[in-house]
Every structure is written in structure tokens, then in C-alpha cells.
N, C-alpha and C positions, 0 to 999 in steps of 0.2 A: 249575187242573188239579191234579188229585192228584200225591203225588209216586210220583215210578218209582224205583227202587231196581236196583240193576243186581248183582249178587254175582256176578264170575269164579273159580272154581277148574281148577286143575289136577291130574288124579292123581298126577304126580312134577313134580321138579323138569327131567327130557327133556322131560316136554310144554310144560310152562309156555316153556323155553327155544324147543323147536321153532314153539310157535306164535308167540311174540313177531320171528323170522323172519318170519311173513306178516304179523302186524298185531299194531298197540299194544292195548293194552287199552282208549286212550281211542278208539282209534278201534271198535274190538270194540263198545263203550258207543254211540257214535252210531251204528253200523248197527242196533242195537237201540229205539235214542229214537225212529229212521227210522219201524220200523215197528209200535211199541205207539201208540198215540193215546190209552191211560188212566195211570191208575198203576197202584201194586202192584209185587211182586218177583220178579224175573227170574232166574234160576239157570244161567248158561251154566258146562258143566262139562265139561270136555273128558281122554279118558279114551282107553287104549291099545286093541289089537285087544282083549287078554281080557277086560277089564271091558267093553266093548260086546260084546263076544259076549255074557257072563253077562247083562246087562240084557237084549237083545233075546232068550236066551231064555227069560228067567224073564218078563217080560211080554207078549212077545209072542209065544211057541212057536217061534222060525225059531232054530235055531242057527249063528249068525252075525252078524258084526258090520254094523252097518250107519250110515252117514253121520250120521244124526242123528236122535236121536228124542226126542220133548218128551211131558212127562205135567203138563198141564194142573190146578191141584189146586183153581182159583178165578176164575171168570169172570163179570163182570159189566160194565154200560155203563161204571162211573170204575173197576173196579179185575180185575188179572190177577194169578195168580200161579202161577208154574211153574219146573218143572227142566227144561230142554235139554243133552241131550246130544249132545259131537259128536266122533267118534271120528277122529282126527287123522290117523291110519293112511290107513284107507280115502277121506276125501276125500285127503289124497293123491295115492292111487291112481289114484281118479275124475278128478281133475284133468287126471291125467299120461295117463289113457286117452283124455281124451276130448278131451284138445288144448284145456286151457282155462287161463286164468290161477288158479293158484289164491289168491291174492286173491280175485279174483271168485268163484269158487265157493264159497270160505269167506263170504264176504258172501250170496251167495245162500243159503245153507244156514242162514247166521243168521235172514236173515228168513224163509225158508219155514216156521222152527221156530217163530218170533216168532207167523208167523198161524197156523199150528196151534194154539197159546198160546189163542190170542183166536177161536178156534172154527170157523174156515175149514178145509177138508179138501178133499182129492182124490180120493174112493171114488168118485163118478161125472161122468159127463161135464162136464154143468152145472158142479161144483160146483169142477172141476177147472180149468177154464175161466176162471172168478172168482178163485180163486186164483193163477193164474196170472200173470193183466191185473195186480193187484193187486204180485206180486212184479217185472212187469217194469217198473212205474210205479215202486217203491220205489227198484228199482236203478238204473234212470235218472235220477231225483234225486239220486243217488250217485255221479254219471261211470259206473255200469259198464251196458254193451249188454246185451242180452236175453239169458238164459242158455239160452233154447229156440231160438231162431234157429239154433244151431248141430247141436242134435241131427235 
């Protein structure tokens, strides 16, 4: 198999510390190994409310921060390559709102980004459905429960 290459940044040194509270880096790395099945490099980067605002609105129009967003820049059967970003704030949030572990939802948001990466999406039903099965098989090999179960 090809290899995978993992690259974690933080935009400060708050983030870096607050996220090593939820999870090590190596484990950061294995929910990522979980869910790439080629090689190529993975860019998980984790960044405060304003710089996830700036991104989702310069690529995506929504002004607003939002949980996690991956721009894919290489995809093919042995090889991926992509930036993930995940805004440390708002899952947070989401965690705290929706009565979830966040462990678990930072795992989950890892690999839901992972298969965006690798060309799986949610814009419609089907396709949502697939990805979904997909992310709660991943997390289930990982100890954590199905993160839709609850909503």
C-alpha cells in the first residue's frame, strides 16, 4: 500500500493545547489510518472561530464558522490528498449541545472529513445514506456508537 502521511497543525498554540485535552495526536493519526484505505497527505488543521469563519466564507459563501470542512486537492484509487479543517470552537459547541462525548464527535468529524477527502458526500439522499453506513462502521471499529443514533 502506498504510504499515507498524516500532517497535524494548529493555528496557536490555545488550539494545539486545547485539542491535546481531547485526543493525542497519535490517536488523531489512527482515526485518520481508520478511514483513508490509499495513500497520499492528509492535512488536518485546526483553527479558531475567525479563521473558520474566513474560510467557509471565502469558499463557501456562508459567513460562518462551521465544524469541519475538507477541500480535496487529489484523488484517486492508491492516492488522496487534502486539507481538513476543523474548527475547535464550534465542535465544542456541537458537542455540548447535543449531549455528546466530544471525543466522539471529534472522531466522527475526523472521518466524515476523511471520506469527503476520498469523494463520498451528503447532497443527496442515496448518497448520504452511504456515507453515513460507512462512517458508523468506521466508528464502531473504534469503540465509539453511532453518532446518528442520537439525533
Amino acid at each position: 500500500m502506498p504510504k499515507l502521511t498524516i500532517d497535524i497543525q494548529f493555528a496557536s498554540p490555545a488550539l494545539e493545547k486545547a485539542a491535546a485535552t481531547i485526543a493525542t495526536v497519535a490517536l488523531l493519526k489512527k482515526w485518520v489510518k481508520s478511514a483513508i484505505d490509499c495513500g497520499g497527505l492528509i492535512t488536518l488543521r485546526f483553527v479558531n472561530l475567525n479563521e473558520g469563519k474566513q474560510l467557509n466564507s471565502h469558499f463557501r459563501n456562508k459567513d460562518k464558522a462551521t465544524n469541519v470542512l475538507t477541500f480535496p486537492y487529489e484523488q484517486t484509487k492508491n492516492n488522496v490528498v487534502a486539507d481538513i479543517i476543523f474548527c475547535l470552537p464550534i465542535i465544542k459547541k456541537e458537542a455540548k449541545e447535543q449531549n455528546k462525548d466530544l471525543k466522539a464527535h471529534l472522531a466522527h468529524l475526523i472521518i466524515h472529513g476523511c471520506l469527503h477527502a476520498q469523494g463520498l458526500d451528503h447532497e443527496h439522499e442515496k448518497e448520504a445514506k452511504k456515507m453515513e453506513a460507512r462512517e458508523v462502521a468506521l466508528l464502531k471499529s473504534l469503540g465509539f456508537s453511532d453518532p446518528y443514533a442520537s439525533i
